[in-house]
C-alpha positions in Angstrom: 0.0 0.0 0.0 1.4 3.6 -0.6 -0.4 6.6 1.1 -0.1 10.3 -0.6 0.5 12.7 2.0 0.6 16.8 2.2 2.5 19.0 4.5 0.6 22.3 4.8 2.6 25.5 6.5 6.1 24.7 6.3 8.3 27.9 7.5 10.2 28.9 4.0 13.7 28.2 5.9 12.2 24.6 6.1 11.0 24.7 2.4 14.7 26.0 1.6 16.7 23.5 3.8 14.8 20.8 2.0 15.8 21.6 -1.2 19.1 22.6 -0.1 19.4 18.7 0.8 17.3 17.4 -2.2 20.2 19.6 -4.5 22.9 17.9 -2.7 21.5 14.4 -3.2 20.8 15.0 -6.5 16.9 13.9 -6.2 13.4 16.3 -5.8 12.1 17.9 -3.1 9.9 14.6 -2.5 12.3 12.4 -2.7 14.5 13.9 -0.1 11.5 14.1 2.1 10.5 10.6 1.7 14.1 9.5 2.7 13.5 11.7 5.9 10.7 10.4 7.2 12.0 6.5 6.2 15.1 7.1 8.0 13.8 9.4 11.1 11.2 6.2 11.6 13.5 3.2 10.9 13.6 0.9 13.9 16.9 1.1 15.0 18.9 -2.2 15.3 18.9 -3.7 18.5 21.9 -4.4 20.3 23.1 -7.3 22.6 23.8 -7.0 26.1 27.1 -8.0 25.9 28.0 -5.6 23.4 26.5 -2.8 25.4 29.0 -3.6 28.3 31.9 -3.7 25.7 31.4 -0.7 24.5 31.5 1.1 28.4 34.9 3.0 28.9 37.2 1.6 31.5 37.1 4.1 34.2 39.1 2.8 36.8 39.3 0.3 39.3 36.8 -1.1 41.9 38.9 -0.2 44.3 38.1 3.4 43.0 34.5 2.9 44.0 34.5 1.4 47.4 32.6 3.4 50.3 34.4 4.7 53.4 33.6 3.7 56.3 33.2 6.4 58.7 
């Protein structure tokens, strides 16, 4: 299925940023505003657990986090 869909009242430096963009990727107006809305509602790609804990700086020892006691 494919769904037609207007934008009414888009501020001009909007208008012009889009087109600025469309120019640059060599495609229309449309285009460029179709690849917007695709890529600002992908799902982004889950990641694993484990690679969420790799990717946590080293920042220092546990030592370094131990409570005083007093």
């Amino acid at each position: 299925m494919v769904a037609n869909l207007v934008v009414r009242n888009v501020d001009e430096e909007v208008a012009a940023a889009l087109k600025r963009l469309a120019t640059a990727h060599e495609r229309s107006m449309e285009a460029e505003h179709r690849a917007i809305l695709r890529a600002a509602l992908a799902t982004p790609k889950r990641r694993a657990f484990v690679d969420v804990l790799a990717s946590m700086p080293d920042v220092g020892d546990d030592a370094d986090f131990e409570r005083s006691r007093g």
